[in-house]
Structure formats: C-alpha cells, structure tokens
C-alpha positions as CSV (number, residue, x, y, z in Angstrom):
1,X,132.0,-205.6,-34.4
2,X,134.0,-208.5,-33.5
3,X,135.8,-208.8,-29.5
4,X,138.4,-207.0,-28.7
5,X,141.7,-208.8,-27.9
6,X,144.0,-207.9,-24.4
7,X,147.6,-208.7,-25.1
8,X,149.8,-208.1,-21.9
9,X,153.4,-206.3,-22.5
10,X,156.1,-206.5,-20.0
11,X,158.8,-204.0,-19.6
12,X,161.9,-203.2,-16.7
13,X,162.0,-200.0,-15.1
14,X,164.6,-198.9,-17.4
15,X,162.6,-199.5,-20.2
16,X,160.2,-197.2,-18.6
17,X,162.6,-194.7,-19.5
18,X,163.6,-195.6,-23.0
19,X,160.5,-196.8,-24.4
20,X,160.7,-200.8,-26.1
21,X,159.6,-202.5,-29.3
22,X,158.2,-205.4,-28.8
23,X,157.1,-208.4,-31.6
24,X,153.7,-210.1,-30.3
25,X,152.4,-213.2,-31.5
26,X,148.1,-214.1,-30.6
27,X,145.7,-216.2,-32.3
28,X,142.1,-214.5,-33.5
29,X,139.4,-216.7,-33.2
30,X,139.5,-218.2,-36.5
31,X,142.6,-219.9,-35.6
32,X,145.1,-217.5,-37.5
33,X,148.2,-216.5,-35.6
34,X,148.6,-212.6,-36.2
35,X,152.4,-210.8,-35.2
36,X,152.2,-207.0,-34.8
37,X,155.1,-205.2,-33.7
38,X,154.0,-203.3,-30.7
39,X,156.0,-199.7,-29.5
40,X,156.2,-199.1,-25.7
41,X,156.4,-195.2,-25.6
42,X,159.0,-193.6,-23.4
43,X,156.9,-192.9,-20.0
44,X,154.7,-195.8,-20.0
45,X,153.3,-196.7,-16.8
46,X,151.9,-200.3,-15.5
47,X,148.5,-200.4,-16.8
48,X,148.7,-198.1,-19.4
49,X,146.8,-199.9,-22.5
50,X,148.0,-199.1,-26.2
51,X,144.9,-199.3,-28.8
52,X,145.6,-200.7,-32.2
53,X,142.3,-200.2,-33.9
54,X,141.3,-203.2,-36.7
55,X,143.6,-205.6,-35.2
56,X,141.4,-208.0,-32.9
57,X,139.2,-211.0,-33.4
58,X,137.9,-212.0,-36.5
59,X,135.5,-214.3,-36.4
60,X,132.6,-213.2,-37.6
61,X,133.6,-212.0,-41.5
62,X,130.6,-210.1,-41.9
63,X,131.6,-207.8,-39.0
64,X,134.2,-205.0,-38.3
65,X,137.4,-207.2,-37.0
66,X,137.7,-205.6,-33.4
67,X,140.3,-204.0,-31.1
68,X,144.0,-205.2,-29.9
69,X,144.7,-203.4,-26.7
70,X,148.3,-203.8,-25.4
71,X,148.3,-203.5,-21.4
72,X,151.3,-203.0,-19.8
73,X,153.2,-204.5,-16.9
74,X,156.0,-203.4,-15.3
75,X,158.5,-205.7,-14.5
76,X,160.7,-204.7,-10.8
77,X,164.2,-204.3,-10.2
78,X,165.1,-204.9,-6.5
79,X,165.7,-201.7,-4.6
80,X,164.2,-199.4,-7.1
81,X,160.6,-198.4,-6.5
82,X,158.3,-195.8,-9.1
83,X,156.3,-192.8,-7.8
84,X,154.5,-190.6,-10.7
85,X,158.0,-189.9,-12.5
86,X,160.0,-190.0,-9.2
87,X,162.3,-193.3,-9.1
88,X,163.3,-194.0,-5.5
89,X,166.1,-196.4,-4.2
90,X,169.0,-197.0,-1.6
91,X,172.1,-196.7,-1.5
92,X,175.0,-197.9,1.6
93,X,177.8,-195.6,1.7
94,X,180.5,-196.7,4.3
95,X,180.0,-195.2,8.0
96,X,182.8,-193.5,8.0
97,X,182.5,-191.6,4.2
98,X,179.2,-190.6,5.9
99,X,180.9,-188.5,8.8
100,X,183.7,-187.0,6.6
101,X,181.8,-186.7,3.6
102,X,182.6,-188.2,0.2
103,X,181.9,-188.1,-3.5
104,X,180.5,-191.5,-4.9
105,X,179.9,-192.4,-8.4
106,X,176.1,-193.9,-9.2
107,X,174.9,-195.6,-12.0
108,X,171.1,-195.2,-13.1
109,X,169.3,-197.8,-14.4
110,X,169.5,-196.2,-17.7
111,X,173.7,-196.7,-17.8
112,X,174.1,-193.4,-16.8
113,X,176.8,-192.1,-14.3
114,X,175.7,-189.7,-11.9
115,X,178.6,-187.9,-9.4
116,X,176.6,-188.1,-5.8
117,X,178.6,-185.9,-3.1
118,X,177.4,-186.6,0.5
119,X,178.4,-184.0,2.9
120,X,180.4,-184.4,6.0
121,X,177.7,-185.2,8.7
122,X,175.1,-186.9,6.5
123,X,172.6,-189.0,8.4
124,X,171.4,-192.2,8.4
125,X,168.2,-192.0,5.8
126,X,168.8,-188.9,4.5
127,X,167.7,-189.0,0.6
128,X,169.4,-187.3,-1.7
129,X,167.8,-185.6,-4.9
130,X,168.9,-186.0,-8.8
131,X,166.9,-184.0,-11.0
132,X,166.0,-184.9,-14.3
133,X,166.8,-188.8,-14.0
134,X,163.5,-190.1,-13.3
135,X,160.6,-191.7,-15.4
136,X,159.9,-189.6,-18.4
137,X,156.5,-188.2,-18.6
138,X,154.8,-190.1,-21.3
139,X,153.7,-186.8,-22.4
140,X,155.7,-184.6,-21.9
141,X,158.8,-186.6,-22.0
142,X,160.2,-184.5,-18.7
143,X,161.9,-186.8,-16.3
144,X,161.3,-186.9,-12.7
145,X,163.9,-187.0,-9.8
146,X,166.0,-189.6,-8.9
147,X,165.6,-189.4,-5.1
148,X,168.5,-191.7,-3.4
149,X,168.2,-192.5,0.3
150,X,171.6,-193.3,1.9
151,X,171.7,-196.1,4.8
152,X,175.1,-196.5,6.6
153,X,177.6,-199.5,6.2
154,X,179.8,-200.3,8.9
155,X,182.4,-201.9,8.4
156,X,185.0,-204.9,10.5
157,X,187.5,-203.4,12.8
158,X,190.6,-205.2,13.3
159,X,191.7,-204.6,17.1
160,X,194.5,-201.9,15.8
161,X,192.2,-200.0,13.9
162,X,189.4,-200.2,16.9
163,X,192.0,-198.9,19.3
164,X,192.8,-196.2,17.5
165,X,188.7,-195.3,17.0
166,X,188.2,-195.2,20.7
167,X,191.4,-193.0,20.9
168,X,189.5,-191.0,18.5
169,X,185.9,-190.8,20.7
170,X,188.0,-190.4,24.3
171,X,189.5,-187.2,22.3
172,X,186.3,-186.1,21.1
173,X,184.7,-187.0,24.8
174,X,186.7,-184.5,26.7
C-alpha cells in the first residue's frame, strides 16, 4: 500500500463544542492536489486523528493508494482552559457585588447566556459550577461543567465615597 498522509486540522474551543467542516487542500506524491471536505465531530479533542481510508499517497499505481489521517489541534482562547469535558475560566465580579451578592449575566463561548448568582459572602477564588455547558463527549455527546472561578475587582474610591466606607468598617468595628 502506498504512505499514509497526516493533515493537521485546527479548531477554537467553541468549535470543540459544535463540531466544524473544514475544506483541505494536500498534494499526493504524484503531484495532484486532492480537496476533501473534512467533518470535525462535536467533542473532538487535540490529538484526536480522523481516518479517511483510500485517500492518501498515490504514487505507486500498482498499489492500494494509502491513508489520510486528519489530526487535530486545538486552537486557545485566553482565560478558558479544557479538562476531559470540564471547561474552566475566570471571571472579576466587582468587590463589593462579592460581599452583597449579585446576579451577573455570562456568556459561554458557544453564544449562550448563562444567569450566574454569587451569594452574599463569596470569596475570593471560589468557582462556581454550570452543568451541562462544557465540552461534549465525542461519544456520547454529554457536556461537562462549565466551572467559573470568581477573582475580586476593586474598584477607585473618590475621597467621599472612601469616607463613607470607613464610616461603614468603624460601624462594623465596634
């Protein structure tokens, strides 16, 4: 049988989730330029390789043409980060929305809006769990969790609005 060809697919992390077709263009060794379109499957995972039996080299005639193997590559999006079929990122929510608590609107990186309530009290790192808005399993299709990890923002004071915080703490100190 004739080699095998390796063509390299990239995809986002949000294509992860919906799967992508792709057109690629490679050259056998005779010199012919072959296109194939390619279909990423919902789930795929960096590394993953896609068989497509019959469509490699050609160069010897007399022999079987051999395999095109599509391997996949994952392209990042900063602050997102893939375990298994978790997706992980961060998130600032404003200092004070952290002490009183707060309801925030999220977008996934499929377009998605997700309602996120943080509770009065949250901490500084505390991750936050959305069920079914992960990686799909490229199996199963069953999505992951969405896990969000909430850092604190802190925002400029004018002097007014700092002398009325530290009226607040001396209140909350006796």
């Amino acid at each position: 049988r004739n080699n095998d060809i390796t063509v390299k697919a990239e995809i986002t992390i949000a294509e992860m989730i919906s799967g992508k077709d792709i057109i690629a263009t490679y050259r056998l060794g005779t010199g012919t330029v072959e296109t194939i379109e390619i279909s990423i499957p919902i789930g795929a995972r960096p590394g993953m390789r896609i068989q497509y039996a019959g469509m490699g080299d050609d160069t010897h005639a007399a022999l079987p043409r051999g395999n095109l193997y599509v391997l996949v590559a994952v392209i990042g999006k900063a602050n997102w980060d893939v375990r298994n079929n978790d997706l992980y990122t961060t998130h600032t929510v404003n200092v004070f929305d952290m002490i009183l608590g707060t309801k925030i609107d999220f977008e996934t990186l499929d377009n998605k809006k997700v309602l996120l309530k943080i509770p009065a009290g949250t901490k500084a790192g505390t991750t936050f769990g959305l069920v079914a808005q992960g990686i799909p399993d490229v199996t199963t299709k069953k999505r992951g969790r969405l896990l969000i990890q909430i850092h604190p923002y802190i925002p400029q004071l004018n002097d007014g609005e700092s002398a009325k915080l530290r009226e607040l703490k001396d209140l909350m100190d006796t």
